[in-house]
N, C-alpha and C positions, 0 to 999 in steps of 0.2 A: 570179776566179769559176770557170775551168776546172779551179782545182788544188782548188778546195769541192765540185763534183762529181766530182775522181776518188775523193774519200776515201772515199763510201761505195760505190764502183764497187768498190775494192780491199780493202775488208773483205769483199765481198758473195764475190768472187771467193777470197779466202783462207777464207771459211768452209767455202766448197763444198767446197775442195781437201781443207781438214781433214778435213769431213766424210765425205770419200770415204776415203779415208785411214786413218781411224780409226774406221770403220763396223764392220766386221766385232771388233773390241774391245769394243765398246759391250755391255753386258749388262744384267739387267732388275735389276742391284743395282746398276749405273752411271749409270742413265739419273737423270736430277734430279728428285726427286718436286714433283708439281702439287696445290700448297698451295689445299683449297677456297677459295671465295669468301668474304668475310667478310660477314654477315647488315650491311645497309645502315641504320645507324640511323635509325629514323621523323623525318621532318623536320620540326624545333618551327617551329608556326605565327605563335606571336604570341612577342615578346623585351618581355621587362618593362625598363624603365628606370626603378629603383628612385628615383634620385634626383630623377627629375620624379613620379612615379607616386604615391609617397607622400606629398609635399606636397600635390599637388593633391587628391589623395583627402581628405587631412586638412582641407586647410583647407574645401573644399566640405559633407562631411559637418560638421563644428564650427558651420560657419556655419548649416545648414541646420536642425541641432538646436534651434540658437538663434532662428533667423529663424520655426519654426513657432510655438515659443510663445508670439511677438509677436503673428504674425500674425492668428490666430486670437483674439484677446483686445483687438482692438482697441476704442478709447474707442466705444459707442453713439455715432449721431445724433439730434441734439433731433426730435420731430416738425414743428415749423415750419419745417429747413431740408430735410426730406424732401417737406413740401409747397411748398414753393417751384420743387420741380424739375420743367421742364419736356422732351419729349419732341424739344421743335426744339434741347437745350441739347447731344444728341447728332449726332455729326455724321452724314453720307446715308447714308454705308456701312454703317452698323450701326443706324442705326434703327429699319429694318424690324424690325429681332430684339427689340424690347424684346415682353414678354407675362411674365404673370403666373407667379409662384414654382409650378410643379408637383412636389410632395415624391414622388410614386409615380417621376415620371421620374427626379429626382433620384437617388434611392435604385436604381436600375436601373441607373444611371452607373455605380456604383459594381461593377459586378460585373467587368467587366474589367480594372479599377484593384486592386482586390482579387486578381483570380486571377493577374496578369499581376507581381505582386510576389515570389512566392518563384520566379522564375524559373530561380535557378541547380539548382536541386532537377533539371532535366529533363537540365541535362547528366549524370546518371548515365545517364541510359539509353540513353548512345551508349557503344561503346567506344572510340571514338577521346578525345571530347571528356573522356570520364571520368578519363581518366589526368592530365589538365591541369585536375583538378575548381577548387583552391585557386587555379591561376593565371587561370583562368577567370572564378571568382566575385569576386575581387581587381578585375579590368580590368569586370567590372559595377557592383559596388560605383562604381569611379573612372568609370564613366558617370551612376551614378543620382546622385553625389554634386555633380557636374557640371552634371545638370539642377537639382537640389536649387538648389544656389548662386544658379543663374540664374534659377529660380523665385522662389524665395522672396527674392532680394535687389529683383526687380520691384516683388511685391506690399511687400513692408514701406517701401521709397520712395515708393512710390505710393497712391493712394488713389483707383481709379475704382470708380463704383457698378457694383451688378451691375443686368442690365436688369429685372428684376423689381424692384429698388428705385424705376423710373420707373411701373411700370403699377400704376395706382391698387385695380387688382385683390386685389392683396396687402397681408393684414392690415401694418396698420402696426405691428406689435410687431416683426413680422418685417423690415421694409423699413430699420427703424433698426438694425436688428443691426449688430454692427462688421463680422463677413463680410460684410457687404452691401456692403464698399469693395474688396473682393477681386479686382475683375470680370480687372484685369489682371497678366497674362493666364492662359490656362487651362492649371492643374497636372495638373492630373488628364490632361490628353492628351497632355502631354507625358511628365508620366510612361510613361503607356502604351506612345506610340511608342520612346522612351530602352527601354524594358525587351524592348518584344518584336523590335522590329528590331533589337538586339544579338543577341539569341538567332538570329535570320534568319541574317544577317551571319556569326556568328560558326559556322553548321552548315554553311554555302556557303564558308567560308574551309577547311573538314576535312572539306567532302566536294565540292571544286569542279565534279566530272562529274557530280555526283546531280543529276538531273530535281526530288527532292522540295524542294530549297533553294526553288524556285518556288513551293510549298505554303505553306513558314513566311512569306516572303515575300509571300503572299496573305494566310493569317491575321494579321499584323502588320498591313496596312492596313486590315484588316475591322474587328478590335481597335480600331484607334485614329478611324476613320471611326467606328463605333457610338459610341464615345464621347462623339467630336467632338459629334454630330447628339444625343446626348441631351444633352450638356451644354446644348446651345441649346435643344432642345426644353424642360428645366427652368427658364427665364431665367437661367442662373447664368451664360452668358458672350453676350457679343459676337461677331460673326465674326471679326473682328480680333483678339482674344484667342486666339482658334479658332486662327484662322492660324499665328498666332506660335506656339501653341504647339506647334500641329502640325508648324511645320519644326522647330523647334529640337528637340522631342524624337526627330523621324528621325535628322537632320544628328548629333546626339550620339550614338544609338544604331548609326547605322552608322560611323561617324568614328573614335570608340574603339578597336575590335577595328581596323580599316583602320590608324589608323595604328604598331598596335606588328605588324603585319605583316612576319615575316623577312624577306620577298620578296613583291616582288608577284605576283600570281597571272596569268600569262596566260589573258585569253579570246581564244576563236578567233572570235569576231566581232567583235572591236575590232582596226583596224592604225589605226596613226599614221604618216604618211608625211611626209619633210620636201618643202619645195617651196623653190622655186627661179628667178629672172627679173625682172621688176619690183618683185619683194620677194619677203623671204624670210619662211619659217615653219614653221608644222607641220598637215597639216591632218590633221584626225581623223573617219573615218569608222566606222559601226557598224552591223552587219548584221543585219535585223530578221527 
């Protein structure tokens, strides 16, 4: 170990001596020129993995082309077995929600399902996100396609009424409709969430110091809460439909861009700390 620190004890000291030595030699056409810095290339945020990415993509959107124009066309209910249905046949949780088909609320649902769909459009007007417009709108596509799958493969297995097919309130042309089996679960909020908290997600991964990622982040839950509250206010879903589809559609929307993340992003208000003594682990603390 003593003869490992004299080696650079003894270059340090042969340099000097050179140095002294051969100082007065030295000229401004001698001296080694200092090659700029090389410009640091931007560091890519999300890494595609073609050979998972395009499967899934495929096979989600296929399915889902296919599953809507099932689902939407399904066989009518005779009216005898829509009067046969009683209100105790649903269970406590979602009871309360059953009330009559509202086509105004309906139709008002539909505005943030609508605006919330050509989303990739807004990555032009960043310039960071812009440069990655293709690889961007690709890893949304394989989010919406995702929900897509898991939507529509619920409703086309399934067959629950919507609560307006229970309240007697609603013409019965309407209550036999095959939509009327659709209740599970709710697409439209999920869509919503899948689309705008990818966009949240995905401006907080390219602009992790900005204050404003809080903003998209805010409007994504407003988005998908208004939603939510009209889809129920119309009878078209259940709260349990609600539910489900409110997680799934965040859990997808922020998941996606999260997992083709090149690195993870440090926040300074998250430390994970391991621990240590009558068991071991990791505890995770985070600063509000």
């Amino acid at each position: 170990m003593n003869k490992l620190f004299l080696v650079p004890v003894v270059l340090l000291v042969s340099a000097t001596v050179f140095a002294q030595n051969d100082s007065a030699s030295l000229t401004r056409d001698t001296l080694p020129k200092i090659q700029p810095d090389k410009k640091e290339r931007p560091r890519e945020v999300y890494k595609l993995n073609l050979g998972v990415d395009i499967p899934v993509t495929a096979t989600g959107t296929a399915w889902s082309l296919y599953a809507f124009s099932k689902i939407y066309s399904k066989d009518p209910s005779d009216p005898e077995t829509i009067s046969a249905l009683k209100k105790s046949d649903v269970n406590g949780f979602d009871r309360w929600a059953i009330r009559p088909y509202n086509k105004k609320v309906d139709q008002l649902s539909y505005i943030p399902f609508y605006a919330s769909m050509p989303m990739p459009v807004f990555f032009l007007f960043d310039n960071k996100m812009r440069k990655d417009f293709f690889k961007l709108s690709f890893l949304y596509l394989e989010a919406m396609s995702i929900t897509g799958l898991l939507y529509t493969g619920s409703t086309y297995f399934t067959n629950r009424y919507r609560p307006y097919v229970y309240a007697e309130e609603t013409p019965m042309d309407y209550r036999t409709r095959g939509g009327g089996k659709n209740s599970f679960y709710a697409g439209h909020v999920a869509l919503v969430a899948t689309s705008t908290f990818f966009y949240a997600q995905v401006y907080a991964d390219y602009h992790p110091d900005s204050k404003a990622k809080w903003v998209f982040y805010g409007l994504a839950t407003a988005a998908t809460g208004y939603t939510a509250y009209m889809r129920h206010r119309g009878g078209l879903h259940f709260p349990s439909d609600i539910l489900l589809g409110t997680v799934q559609g965040t859990l997808t929307g922020l998941l996606v861009p999260r997992l083709h993340r090149t690195k993870w992003i440090k926040n300074p208000n998250l430390t994970i700390l391991p621990f240590t003594g009558q068991s071991h682990g990791l505890a995770v603390l985070y600063k509000l």
